[in-house]
C-alpha positions as CSV (number, residue, x, y, z in Angstrom):
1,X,37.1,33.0,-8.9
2,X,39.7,30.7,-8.2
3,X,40.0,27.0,-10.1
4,X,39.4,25.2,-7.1
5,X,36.5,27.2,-5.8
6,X,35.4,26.6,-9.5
7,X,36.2,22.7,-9.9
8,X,34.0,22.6,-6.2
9,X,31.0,24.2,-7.7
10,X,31.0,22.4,-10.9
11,X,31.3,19.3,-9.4
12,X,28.2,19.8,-7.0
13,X,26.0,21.3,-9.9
14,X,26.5,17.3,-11.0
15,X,25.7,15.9,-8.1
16,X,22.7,17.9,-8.2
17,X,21.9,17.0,-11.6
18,X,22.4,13.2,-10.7
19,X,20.5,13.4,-7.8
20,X,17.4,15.2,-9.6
21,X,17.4,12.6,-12.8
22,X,17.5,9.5,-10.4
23,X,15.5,11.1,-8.1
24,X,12.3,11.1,-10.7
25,X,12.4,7.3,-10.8
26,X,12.5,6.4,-7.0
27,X,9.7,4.5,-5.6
28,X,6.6,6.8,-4.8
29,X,4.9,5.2,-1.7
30,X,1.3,5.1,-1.6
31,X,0.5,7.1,1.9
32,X,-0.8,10.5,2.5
33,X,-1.7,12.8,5.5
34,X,-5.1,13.5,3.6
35,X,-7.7,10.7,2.1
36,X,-7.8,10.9,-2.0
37,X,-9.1,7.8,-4.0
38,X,-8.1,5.2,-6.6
39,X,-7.0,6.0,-10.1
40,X,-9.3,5.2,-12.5
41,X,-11.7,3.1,-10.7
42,X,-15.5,3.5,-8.9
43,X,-17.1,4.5,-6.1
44,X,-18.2,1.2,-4.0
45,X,-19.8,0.2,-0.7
46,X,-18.0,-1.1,2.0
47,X,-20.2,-4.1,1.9
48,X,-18.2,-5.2,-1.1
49,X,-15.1,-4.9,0.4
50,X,-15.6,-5.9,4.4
51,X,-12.5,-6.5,5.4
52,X,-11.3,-2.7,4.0
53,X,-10.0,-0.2,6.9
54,X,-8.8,3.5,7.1
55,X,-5.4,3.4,9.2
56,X,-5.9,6.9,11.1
57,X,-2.7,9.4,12.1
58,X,-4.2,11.4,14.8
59,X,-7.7,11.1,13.3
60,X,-7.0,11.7,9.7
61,X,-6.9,9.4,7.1
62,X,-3.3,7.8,6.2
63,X,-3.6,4.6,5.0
64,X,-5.6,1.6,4.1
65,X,-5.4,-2.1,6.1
66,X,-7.3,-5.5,6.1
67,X,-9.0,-6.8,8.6
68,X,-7.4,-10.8,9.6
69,X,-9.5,-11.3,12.5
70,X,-11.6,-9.6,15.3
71,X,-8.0,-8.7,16.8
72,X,-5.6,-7.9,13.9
73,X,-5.4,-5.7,11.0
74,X,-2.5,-5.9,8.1
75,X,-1.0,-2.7,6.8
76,X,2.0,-1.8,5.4
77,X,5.0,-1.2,7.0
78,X,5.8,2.2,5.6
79,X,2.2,3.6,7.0
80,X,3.8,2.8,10.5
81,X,7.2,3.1,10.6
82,X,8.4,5.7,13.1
83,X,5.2,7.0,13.8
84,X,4.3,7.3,17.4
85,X,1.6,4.0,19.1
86,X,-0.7,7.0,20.4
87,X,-1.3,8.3,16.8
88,X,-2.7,5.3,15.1
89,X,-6.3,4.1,15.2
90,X,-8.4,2.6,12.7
91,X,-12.2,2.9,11.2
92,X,-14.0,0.1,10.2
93,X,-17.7,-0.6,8.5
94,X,-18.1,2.8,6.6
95,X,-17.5,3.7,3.1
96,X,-16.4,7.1,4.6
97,X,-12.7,7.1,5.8
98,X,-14.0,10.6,7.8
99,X,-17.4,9.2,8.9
100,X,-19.5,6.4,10.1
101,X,-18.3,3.1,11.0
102,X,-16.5,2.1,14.4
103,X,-12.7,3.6,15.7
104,X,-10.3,1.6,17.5
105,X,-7.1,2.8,19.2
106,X,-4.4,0.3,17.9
107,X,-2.5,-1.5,21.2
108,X,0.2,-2.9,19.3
109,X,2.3,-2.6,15.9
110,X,4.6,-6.1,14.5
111,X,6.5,-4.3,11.7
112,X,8.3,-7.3,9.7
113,X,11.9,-7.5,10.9
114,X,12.9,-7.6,7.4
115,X,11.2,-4.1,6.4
116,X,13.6,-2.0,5.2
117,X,12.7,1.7,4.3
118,X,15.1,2.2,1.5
119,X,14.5,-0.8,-0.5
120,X,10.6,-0.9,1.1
121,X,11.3,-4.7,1.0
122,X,9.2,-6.5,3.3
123,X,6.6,-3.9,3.5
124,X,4.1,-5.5,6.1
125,X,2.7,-4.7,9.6
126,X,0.3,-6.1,11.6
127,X,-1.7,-4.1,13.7
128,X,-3.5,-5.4,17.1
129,X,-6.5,-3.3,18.4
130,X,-7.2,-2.0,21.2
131,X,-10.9,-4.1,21.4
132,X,-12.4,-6.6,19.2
133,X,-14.1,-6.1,16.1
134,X,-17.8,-6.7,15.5
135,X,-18.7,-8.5,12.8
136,X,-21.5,-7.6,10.2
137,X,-22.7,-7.5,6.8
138,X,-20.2,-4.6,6.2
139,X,-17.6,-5.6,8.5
140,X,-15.9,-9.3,7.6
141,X,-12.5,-10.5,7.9
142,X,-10.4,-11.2,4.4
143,X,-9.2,-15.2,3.4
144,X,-5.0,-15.5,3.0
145,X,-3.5,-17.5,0.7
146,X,-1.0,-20.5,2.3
147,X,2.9,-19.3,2.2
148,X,4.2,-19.1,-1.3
149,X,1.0,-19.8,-3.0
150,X,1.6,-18.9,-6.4
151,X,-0.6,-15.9,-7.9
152,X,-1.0,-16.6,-12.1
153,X,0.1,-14.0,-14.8
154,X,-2.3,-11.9,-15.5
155,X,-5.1,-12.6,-12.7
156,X,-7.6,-10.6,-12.3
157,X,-7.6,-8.6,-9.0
158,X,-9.6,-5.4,-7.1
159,X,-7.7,-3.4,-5.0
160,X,-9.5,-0.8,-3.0
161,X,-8.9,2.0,-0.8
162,X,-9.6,6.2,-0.4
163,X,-6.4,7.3,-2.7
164,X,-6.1,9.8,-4.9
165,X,-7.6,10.0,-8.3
166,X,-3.9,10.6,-9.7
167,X,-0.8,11.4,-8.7
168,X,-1.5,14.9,-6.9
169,X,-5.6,15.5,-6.7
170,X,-8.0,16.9,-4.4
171,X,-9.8,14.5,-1.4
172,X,-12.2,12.6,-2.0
173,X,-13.9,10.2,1.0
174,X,-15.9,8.0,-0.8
175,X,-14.6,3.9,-1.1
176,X,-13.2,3.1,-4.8
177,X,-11.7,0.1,-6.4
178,X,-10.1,-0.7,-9.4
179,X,-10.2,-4.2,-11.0
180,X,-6.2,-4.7,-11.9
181,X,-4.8,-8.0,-13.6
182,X,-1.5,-9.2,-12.3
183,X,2.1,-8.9,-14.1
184,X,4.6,-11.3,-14.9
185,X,7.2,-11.1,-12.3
186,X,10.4,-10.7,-14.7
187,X,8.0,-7.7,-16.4
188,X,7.6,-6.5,-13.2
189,X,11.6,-6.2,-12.5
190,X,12.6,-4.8,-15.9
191,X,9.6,-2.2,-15.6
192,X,11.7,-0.9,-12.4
193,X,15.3,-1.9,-13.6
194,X,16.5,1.9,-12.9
195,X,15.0,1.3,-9.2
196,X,16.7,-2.4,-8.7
197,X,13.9,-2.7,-6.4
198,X,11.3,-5.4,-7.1
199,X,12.0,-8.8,-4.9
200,X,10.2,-12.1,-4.2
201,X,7.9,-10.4,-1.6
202,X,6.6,-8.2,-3.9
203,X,4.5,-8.2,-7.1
204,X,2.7,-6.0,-9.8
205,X,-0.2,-5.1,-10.9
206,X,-2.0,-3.0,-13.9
207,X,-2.3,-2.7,-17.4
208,X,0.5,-1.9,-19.9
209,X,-1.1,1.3,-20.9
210,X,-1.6,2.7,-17.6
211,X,-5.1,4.3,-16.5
212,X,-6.2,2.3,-13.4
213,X,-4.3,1.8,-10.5
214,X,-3.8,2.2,-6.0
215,X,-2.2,6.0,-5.7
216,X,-1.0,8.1,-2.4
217,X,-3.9,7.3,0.2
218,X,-4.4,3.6,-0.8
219,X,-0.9,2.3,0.9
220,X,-1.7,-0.7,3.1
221,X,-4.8,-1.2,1.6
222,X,-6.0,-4.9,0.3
223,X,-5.4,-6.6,-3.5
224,X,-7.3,-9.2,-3.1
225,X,-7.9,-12.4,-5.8
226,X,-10.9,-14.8,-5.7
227,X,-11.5,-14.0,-2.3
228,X,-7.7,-13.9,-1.0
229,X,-5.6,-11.3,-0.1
230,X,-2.7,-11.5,-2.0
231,X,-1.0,-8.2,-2.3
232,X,-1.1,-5.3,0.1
233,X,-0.4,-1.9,-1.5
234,X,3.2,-0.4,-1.0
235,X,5.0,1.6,-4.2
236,X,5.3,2.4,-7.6
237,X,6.3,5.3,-10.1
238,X,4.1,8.1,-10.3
239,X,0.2,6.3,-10.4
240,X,-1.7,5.1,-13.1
241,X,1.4,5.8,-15.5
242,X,1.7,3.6,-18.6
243,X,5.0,1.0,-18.5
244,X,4.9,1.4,-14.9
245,X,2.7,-0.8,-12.9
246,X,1.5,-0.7,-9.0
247,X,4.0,-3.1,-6.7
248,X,2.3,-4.3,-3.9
249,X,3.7,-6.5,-1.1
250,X,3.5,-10.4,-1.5
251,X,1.2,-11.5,1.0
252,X,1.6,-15.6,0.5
253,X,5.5,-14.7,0.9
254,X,4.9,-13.9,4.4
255,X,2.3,-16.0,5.4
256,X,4.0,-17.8,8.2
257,X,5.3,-14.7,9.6
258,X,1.1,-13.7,9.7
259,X,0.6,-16.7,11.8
260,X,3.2,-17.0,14.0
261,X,2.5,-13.3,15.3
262,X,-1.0,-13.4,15.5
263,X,-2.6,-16.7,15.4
264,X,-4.3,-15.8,11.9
Protein backbone atom coordinates (compact mmCIF):
# COMPACT_ATOMS: atom_id res chain seq x y z
CA UNK A 1 0.00 0.00 0.00
CA UNK A 2 1.42 3.04 -0.92
CA UNK A 3 1.85 6.26 1.76
CA UNK A 4 -0.54 8.26 0.02
CA UNK A 5 -3.23 5.64 -0.48
CA UNK A 6 -2.47 5.19 3.38
CA UNK A 7 -2.29 8.97 4.59
CA UNK A 8 -6.11 9.01 2.41
CA UNK A 9 -7.52 6.23 4.43
CA UNK A 10 -6.32 7.36 7.76
CA UNK A 11 -7.41 10.58 7.32
CA UNK A 12 -11.10 9.52 6.44
CA UNK A 13 -11.22 6.93 9.37
CA UNK A 14 -11.06 10.52 11.32
CA UNK A 15 -13.50 12.10 9.62
CA UNK A 16 -15.53 9.24 10.36
CA UNK A 17 -14.79 9.22 13.88
CA UNK A 18 -15.57 13.04 14.15
CA UNK A 19 -18.56 12.82 12.38
CA UNK A 20 -19.86 9.76 14.65
CA UNK A 21 -18.81 11.51 18.18
CA UNK A 22 -20.60 14.88 17.16
CA UNK A 23 -23.07 13.14 15.54
CA UNK A 24 -24.50 11.63 19.11
CA UNK A 25 -25.10 15.21 20.30
CA UNK A 26 -27.14 16.72 17.36
CA UNK A 27 -30.59 17.83 17.99
CA UNK A 28 -33.07 14.84 17.85
CA UNK A 29 -36.41 16.31 16.41
CA UNK A 30 -39.52 15.21 17.86
CA UNK A 31 -41.50 13.79 14.56
CA UNK A 32 -42.27 10.31 13.56
CA UNK A 33 -44.01 8.46 10.69
CA UNK A 34 -45.83 6.34 13.45
CA UNK A 35 -47.80 7.80 16.75
CA UNK A 36 -45.81 6.84 20.20
CA UNK A 37 -46.51 8.86 23.42
CA UNK A 38 -44.94 11.10 26.07
CA UNK A 39 -42.09 10.04 28.24
CA UNK A 40 -43.01 9.59 31.54
CA UNK A 41 -46.39 11.09 31.73
CA UNK A 42 -50.38 9.79 31.66
CA UNK A 43 -52.91 8.89 29.64
CA UNK A 44 -55.60 11.95 29.43
CA UNK A 45 -58.76 12.98 27.51
CA UNK A 46 -58.82 15.20 24.96
CA UNK A 47 -61.31 17.32 26.93
CA UNK A 48 -58.30 18.40 29.01
CA UNK A 49 -56.38 19.40 26.28
CA UNK A 50 -58.98 20.89 23.47
CA UNK A 51 -56.99 22.71 21.54
CA UNK A 52 -54.56 19.34 20.94
CA UNK A 53 -54.32 18.00 17.10
CA UNK A 54 -52.69 15.04 15.24
CA UNK A 55 -50.89 16.63 12.10
CA UNK A 56 -51.53 13.55 9.53
CA UNK A 57 -48.81 12.55 6.59
CA UNK A 58 -50.97 10.68 4.26
CA UNK A 59 -53.30 9.44 7.13
CA UNK A 60 -50.81 8.50 9.63
CA UNK A 61 -49.91 10.20 12.54
CA UNK A 62 -46.72 12.62 12.38
CA UNK A 63 -46.98 15.28 14.52
CA UNK A 64 -48.91 17.26 17.05
CA UNK A 65 -50.46 21.08 16.52
CA UNK A 66 -52.71 23.63 18.41
CA UNK A 67 -55.72 24.72 17.41
CA UNK A 68 -55.62 29.21 17.13
CA UNK A 69 -59.00 29.50 15.74
CA UNK A 70 -61.78 27.72 13.72
CA UNK A 71 -59.27 28.36 10.61
CA UNK A 72 -55.58 27.86 11.85
CA UNK A 73 -53.58 25.42 13.49
CA UNK A 74 -49.78 25.98 14.85
CA UNK A 75 -47.21 23.26 14.22
CA UNK A 76 -43.76 23.13 13.84
CA UNK A 77 -41.88 23.88 11.01
CA UNK A 78 -39.88 20.78 10.78
CA UNK A 79 -43.32 18.53 10.68
CA UNK A 80 -43.89 20.46 7.33
CA UNK A 81 -40.97 21.30 5.68
CA UNK A 82 -40.68 19.80 2.25
CA UNK A 83 -43.45 17.67 2.60
CA UNK A 84 -45.96 17.74 -0.14
CA UNK A 85 -49.70 20.24 0.60
CA UNK A 86 -51.71 16.91 -0.56
CA UNK A 87 -50.15 14.87 2.35
CA UNK A 88 -51.14 16.82 5.37
CA UNK A 89 -54.47 16.75 7.20
CA UNK A 90 -55.29 17.03 10.68
CA UNK A 91 -57.66 15.17 13.43
CA UNK A 92 -59.30 17.01 15.93
CA UNK A 93 -61.71 16.16 19.13
CA UNK A 94 -60.39 12.46 19.81
CA UNK A 95 -57.98 11.19 22.25
CA UNK A 96 -57.08 8.69 19.40
CA UNK A 97 -54.59 10.18 16.88
CA UNK A 98 -55.97 6.89 14.60
CA UNK A 99 -59.69 7.25 15.49
CA UNK A 100 -62.63 9.39 16.28
CA UNK A 101 -62.75 12.91 16.08
CA UNK A 102 -63.07 15.08 12.78
CA UNK A 103 -60.21 15.18 9.62
CA UNK A 104 -59.52 18.20 7.70
CA UNK A 105 -57.36 18.51 4.57
CA UNK A 106 -54.97 21.42 5.27
CA UNK A 107 -55.40 24.34 2.28
CA UNK A 108 -52.45 26.21 3.21
CA UNK A 109 -48.92 25.97 5.11
CA UNK A 110 -46.95 29.77 6.45
CA UNK A 111 -43.59 28.13 7.42
CA UNK A 112 -41.65 31.12 9.32
CA UNK A 113 -39.31 32.78 6.93
CA UNK A 114 -36.71 32.53 9.49
CA UNK A 115 -36.94 28.55 9.92
CA UNK A 116 -33.89 27.17 9.27
CA UNK A 117 -33.51 23.32 9.17
CA UNK A 118 -29.99 23.05 10.44
CA UNK A 119 -30.10 25.25 13.33
CA UNK A 120 -34.19 24.34 13.58
CA UNK A 121 -34.35 28.06 14.64
CA UNK A 122 -37.62 29.48 14.16
CA UNK A 123 -39.40 26.29 14.24
CA UNK A 124 -43.08 27.43 13.60
CA UNK A 125 -45.87 26.85 10.92
CA UNK A 126 -49.14 27.76 10.72
CA UNK A 127 -51.47 25.58 9.12
CA UNK A 128 -54.92 26.90 7.44
CA UNK A 129 -57.74 24.14 6.94
CA UNK A 130 -59.47 23.24 4.41
CA UNK A 131 -63.09 24.00 6.45
CA UNK A 132 -63.72 25.37 9.79
CA UNK A 133 -63.51 23.77 12.95
CA UNK A 134 -66.48 23.06 15.24
CA UNK A 135 -66.24 23.87 18.47
CA UNK A 136 -67.17 21.67 21.53
CA UNK A 137 -66.49 20.51 24.91
CA UNK A 138 -63.50 18.56 23.47
CA UNK A 139 -62.59 20.79 20.73
CA UNK A 140 -61.52 24.55 21.93
CA UNK A 141 -59.06 26.89 20.63
CA UNK A 142 -55.63 27.60 22.97
CA UNK A 143 -55.02 31.45 24.58
CA UNK A 144 -51.29 33.04 23.24
CA UNK A 145 -49.26 35.01 25.19
CA UNK A 146 -48.58 38.90 23.87
CA UNK A 147 -45.03 39.05 21.87
CA UNK A 148 -42.08 38.63 24.21
CA UNK A 149 -44.13 37.87 27.24
CA UNK A 150 -41.76 36.63 29.60
CA UNK A 151 -42.24 32.85 30.85
CA UNK A 152 -40.66 32.54 34.79
CA UNK A 153 -37.83 30.07 35.79
CA UNK A 154 -39.13 27.12 36.69
CA UNK A 155 -43.04 27.41 35.71
CA UNK A 156 -44.86 24.79 35.73
CA UNK A 157 -46.18 23.57 32.29
CA UNK A 158 -48.16 20.33 30.53
CA UNK A 159 -47.15 19.53 27.31
CA UNK A 160 -49.17 16.81 25.53
CA UNK A 161 -49.10 14.85 22.47
CA UNK A 162 -49.06 10.82 21.09
CA UNK A 163 -45.01 10.46 21.38
CA UNK A 164 -43.18 7.85 22.26
CA UNK A 165 -42.72 6.54 25.78
CA UNK A 166 -38.76 6.87 25.14
CA UNK A 167 -36.52 7.35 22.79
CA UNK A 168 -37.32 4.22 20.37
CA UNK A 169 -40.73 2.39 21.80
CA UNK A 170 -43.60 0.71 20.31
CA UNK A 171 -47.05 2.92 19.39
CA UNK A 172 -49.18 3.75 21.45
CA UNK A 173 -52.62 5.94 20.39
CA UNK A 174 -53.83 7.03 23.44
CA UNK A 175 -53.40 11.18 24.58
CA UNK A 176 -50.55 11.68 27.31
CA UNK A 177 -49.18 14.66 29.03
CA UNK A 178 -46.47 15.33 31.19
CA UNK A 179 -46.43 18.26 33.70
CA UNK A 180 -42.70 19.91 32.98
CA UNK A 181 -41.38 23.03 34.89
CA UNK A 182 -39.43 25.51 32.75
CA UNK A 183 -35.46 26.11 32.66
CA UNK A 184 -33.44 29.05 33.07
CA UNK A 185 -32.51 30.14 29.69
CA UNK A 186 -28.50 30.43 30.26
CA UNK A 187 -29.14 26.50 31.77
CA UNK A 188 -30.72 25.84 28.83
CA UNK A 189 -27.66 27.12 26.46
CA UNK A 190 -24.86 25.46 28.41
CA UNK A 191 -27.08 22.16 28.65
CA UNK A 192 -26.63 22.17 24.60
CA UNK A 193 -23.15 24.12 24.44
CA UNK A 194 -21.68 21.11 22.07
CA UNK A 195 -24.90 21.92 19.81
CA UNK A 196 -24.48 25.99 19.86
CA UNK A 197 -28.10 25.76 19.23
CA UNK A 198 -30.44 27.26 21.77
CA UNK A 199 -31.64 31.00 20.68
CA UNK A 200 -34.12 33.60 21.91
CA UNK A 201 -37.05 31.80 20.13
CA UNK A 202 -36.60 28.86 21.89
CA UNK A 203 -36.81 27.59 25.46
CA UNK A 204 -36.52 24.46 27.88
CA UNK A 205 -38.29 22.47 29.68
CA UNK A 206 -37.86 19.34 32.30
CA UNK A 207 -36.26 18.34 35.35
CA UNK A 208 -32.58 18.05 36.02
CA UNK A 209 -32.78 14.39 36.50
CA UNK A 210 -34.56 13.47 33.43
CA UNK A 211 -37.70 11.12 33.47
CA UNK A 212 -40.53 13.11 31.90
CA UNK A 213 -40.45 14.81 28.85
CA UNK A 214 -42.19 15.39 24.69
CA UNK A 215 -40.24 12.47 22.58
CA UNK A 216 -40.48 11.55 18.60
CA UNK A 217 -44.37 11.83 17.84
CA UNK A 218 -45.01 14.87 20.08
CA UNK A 219 -43.22 17.57 17.58
CA UNK A 220 -45.56 20.50 17.03
CA UNK A 221 -47.55 19.64 19.73
CA UNK A 222 -48.65 22.39 22.60
CA UNK A 223 -46.61 23.44 26.07
CA UNK A 224 -48.95 25.34 27.36
CA UNK A 225 -48.73 27.62 30.93
CA UNK A 226 -51.81 28.88 32.86
CA UNK A 227 -53.86 28.51 29.99
CA UNK A 228 -51.28 29.95 27.33
CA UNK A 229 -49.40 28.44 24.80
CA UNK A 230 -46.02 29.23 25.25
CA UNK A 231 -43.77 26.65 23.69
CA UNK A 232 -44.46 24.38 20.79
CA UNK A 233 -42.37 21.13 20.78
CA UNK A 234 -39.31 21.02 18.39
CA UNK A 235 -35.82 19.22 19.65
CA UNK A 236 -33.69 17.92 22.12
CA UNK A 237 -31.04 15.10 22.91
CA UNK A 238 -32.23 11.76 23.12
CA UNK A 239 -35.86 12.12 25.47
CA UNK A 240 -36.33 12.11 28.89
CA UNK A 241 -32.34 12.02 29.43
CA UNK A 242 -31.05 13.61 32.67
CA UNK A 243 -28.89 17.08 31.97
CA UNK A 244 -30.63 17.37 28.83
CA UNK A 245 -33.93 19.07 28.82
CA UNK A 246 -36.80 19.28 25.97
CA UNK A 247 -36.37 22.76 23.78
CA UNK A 248 -39.44 23.85 22.47
CA UNK A 249 -40.08 26.89 20.17
CA UNK A 250 -40.80 30.35 21.91
CA UNK A 251 -44.23 31.02 21.02
CA UNK A 252 -44.50 34.85 22.64
CA UNK A 253 -41.15 35.39 20.41
CA UNK A 254 -43.24 35.09 17.39
CA UNK A 255 -46.45 36.42 18.37
CA UNK A 256 -46.70 39.16 15.79
CA UNK A 257 -45.70 36.93 13.10
CA UNK A 258 -49.08 34.66 14.39
CA UNK A 259 -51.18 37.64 13.82
CA UNK A 260 -50.12 39.22 11.05
CA UNK A 261 -50.56 35.84 8.97
CA UNK A 262 -53.69 34.75 10.34
CA UNK A 263 -55.66 37.28 12.16
CA UNK A 264 -55.17 35.29 15.53
Amino acid sequence: MSFKIAAVLVLLTMVAISVESKSRFLPRLRYTTGGQRIVGGFEIDVAETPYQVSLRFFENHGCGGSILNSKWVLTAAHCTFQVPLSALSVRYGSSLHAFGGTVVPVKRVVEHPGYNPTTIDYDFSLLELESEVTFSEVVRPVALPEQDEPVEDGTLTTVSGWGNTQSDSESNEVLRAANVPTVNQQECVDAYAIHEGVTDRMLCAGYKQGGKDACQGDSGGPLVAEGKLVGVVSWGYGCAKAGYPGVYSRVASVRDWVRENSGV
